[in-house]
C-alpha positions, 0 to 999 in steps of 0.5 A: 302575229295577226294570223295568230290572233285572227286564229285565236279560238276564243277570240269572241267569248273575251269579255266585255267584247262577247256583249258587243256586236261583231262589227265592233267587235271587229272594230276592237281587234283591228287595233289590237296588238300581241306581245310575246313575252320571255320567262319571268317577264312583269307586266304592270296595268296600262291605263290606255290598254285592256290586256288578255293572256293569250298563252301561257301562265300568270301569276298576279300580284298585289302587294308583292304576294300572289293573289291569283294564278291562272293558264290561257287555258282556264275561263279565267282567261277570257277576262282581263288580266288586270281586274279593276277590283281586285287592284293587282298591280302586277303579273309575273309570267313562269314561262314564255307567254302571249298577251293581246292588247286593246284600245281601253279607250274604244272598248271602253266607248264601245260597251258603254254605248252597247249598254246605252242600247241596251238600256233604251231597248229594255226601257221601251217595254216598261210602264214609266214607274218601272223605267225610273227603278230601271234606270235608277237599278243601271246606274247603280250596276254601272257605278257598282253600287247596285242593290244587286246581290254579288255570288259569294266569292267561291261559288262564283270562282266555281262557277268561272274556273271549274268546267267539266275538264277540271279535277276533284282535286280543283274544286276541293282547293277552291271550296276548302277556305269556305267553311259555310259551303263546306258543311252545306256540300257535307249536308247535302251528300249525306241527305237522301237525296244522294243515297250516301250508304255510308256517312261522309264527314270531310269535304274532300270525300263529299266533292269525290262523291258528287263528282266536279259537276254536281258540285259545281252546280251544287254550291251555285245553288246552295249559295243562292239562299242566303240572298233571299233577305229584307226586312221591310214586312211588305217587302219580305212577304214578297220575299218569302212568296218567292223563296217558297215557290223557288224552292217548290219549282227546283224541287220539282225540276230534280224530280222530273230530271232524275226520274222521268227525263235522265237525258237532263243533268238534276243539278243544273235543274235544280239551279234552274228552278232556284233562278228561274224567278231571280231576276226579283231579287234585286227589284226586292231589295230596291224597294226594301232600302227604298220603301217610299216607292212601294205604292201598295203590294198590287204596285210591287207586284206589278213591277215584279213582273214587269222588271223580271226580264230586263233585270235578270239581263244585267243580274245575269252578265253581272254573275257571267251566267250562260245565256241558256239561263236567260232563256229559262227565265224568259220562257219559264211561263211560256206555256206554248213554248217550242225549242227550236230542236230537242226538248231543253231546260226551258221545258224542264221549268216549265213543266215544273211549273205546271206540276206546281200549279197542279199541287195548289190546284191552280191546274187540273191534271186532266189539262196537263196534256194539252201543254208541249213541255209535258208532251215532249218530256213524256212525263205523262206516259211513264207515270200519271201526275198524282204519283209525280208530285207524291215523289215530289213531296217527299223530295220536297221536304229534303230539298228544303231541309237542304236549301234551309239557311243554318 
């Protein structure tokens, strides 16, 4: 049984454990223990243990009805079994399974002081007004009670249990009871955008035209729209500013990936320009409950800027994105910027950037060419600037119609 469990693949993508570091991730599984478990076996939460499935199938129940169903196979494994949140008080096994069990006490104490760390590292870089809305935005994640906007519920299981093994058949299933993202996917296969020759009218036929990946970066992205709101005038100027310039970028990062840089997925790129800034969100929506700390719009400007990072660090853990989004957020106005291999995402936004600063004329396109996103993506030498951003217009136009709340 421990070589079974030194042998688990994806011992270190378990989550919280991924965050902490390997000594204490070591730390974590001395102490674990693995149970295997016969056909039809009920297991309830343990109040001094954190249980994963290891093999098998479960279902889990709350209230007596099932709630949720999932293999050792689907992402959904690598967090716990019992989610706190969802209150489930029980989980059924249809066959023979496998659980690995933890010390809740230690990992509890460990992640806390991973946080702690984390916490302190990000405070050292900020201005003392900012640590304050910092600490204030922790304690309110770590209490789940943050300002910070949740993932609607079906992008956010599209996001955990759809990978590039999954079938049409998986996302329909999940996107179905969501009638909102429905007709938004319906919308976009028909725009021009996906050049649909005929009119498709069921979200059955619309995730069958757009294939399990688009669709999974699709709905992240058109689910993201509806987070962009405040009411303070001060505050939703600010908001407006960035849903604008959000949209701008993604437009422009699915131009330059469909068009001049096919070895990048348009989607994902369209998901990066909408994130790139995200980390804003919940800064924007602190001072938008909390007026009384916005000393003037150069103050709330400045915190933007300063709490993008560190903010978009716990937004991001929060919606158990990629850390490849992190670094776009920290590179995206890296102008110098070199990946450490080939060209990557980061140069994608960057060079969307650019091409947005060029539209406002913030750039001359006689620059371009000193900066490395635009060298190594050889935009430039496929086609000059002007004929970029007029595709990029037209494109525009639909993305917005696309990404326009109903």
């Amino acid at each position: 049984m421990e070589q079974q469990l030194r042998n688990f693949n994806q011992r270190h993508q378990l989550k919280p454990l991924c965050e902490l570091d390997v000594q204490n991730r070591e730390r974590i599984f001395e102490s674990a223990s693995l149970q295997e478990l016969e056909p039809r076996t009920l297991i309830t939460p343990e109040i001094n243990q954190t249980i994963y499935l290891l093999d098998g199938q479960v279902n889990l129940l709350s209230g007596g009805f099932v709630s949720e169903r999932f293999s050792h196979q689907q992402p959904r494994a690598l967090s716990p079994i019992f989610d706190q949140q969802q209150e489930q008080d029980s989980a059924l096994f249809n066959g023979p399974g496998i659980v690995v069990c933890f010390d809740k006490l230690l990992l509890d104490k460990l992640y806390q002081q991973h946080l702690r760390i984390m916490e302190e590292d990000i405070a050292e870089d900020l201005i003392a007004s900012d640590q304050k809305i910092f600490h204030l935005l922790l304690a309110a994640l770590q209490q789940d009670n943050m300002p910070i906007p949740d993932l609607p519920e079906t992008a956010f299981d599209i996001r955990q249990n759809i990978t590039g093994d999954s079938g049409i058949g998986e996302i329909i299933e999940l996107v179905q009871p969501d009638p909102s993202l429905c007709a938004r996917l319906i919308k976009a296969v028909n725009s021009p955008l996906y050049g649909t020759w005929r009119e498709i009218n069921t979200i059955r036929d619309a995730i069958r035209r757009l294939g399990s990946e688009t669709s999974r970066e699709l709905s992240l992205s058109l689910s993201l729209i509806a987070l962009f709101d405040a009411t303070n005038p001060l505050v939703k100027n600010q908001m407006d500013i960035l849903y604008q310039e959000s949209c701008a970028i993604a437009a422009l990062a699915y131009v330059i990936s469909s068009e001049y840089a096919e070895q990048f997925n348009p989607e994902k790129a369209l998901l990066a320009g909408l994130i790139q800034n995200i980390g804003q969100l919940p800064v924007l929506k602190y001072f938008d409950e909390n007026p009384g700390f916005i000393l003037s719009e150069e103050n709330l400007r400045q915190s933007l800027n300063h709490l993008q990072l560190p903010i978009c660090r716990l937004l991001f853990k929060h919606w158990l994105l990629d850390d490849e989004f992190l670094q776009i957020v920290k590179h995206a106005e890296d102008w110098g910027y070199q990946s450490v291999h080939n060209e990557d995402y980061c140069d994608v936004i960057i060079a969307a950037r650019l091409l947005y600063k060029l539209e406002n004329q913030q750039l001359l396109s006689s620059d371009l060419q000193q900066y490395p996103a635009i060298r190594k993506l050889k935009i430039l030498e496929q086609v000059d600037a002007e004929k970029i951003l007029e595709k990029f217009r037209y494109k525009f136009e639909q993305m917005q119609i696309l990404l326009a709340e109903e």
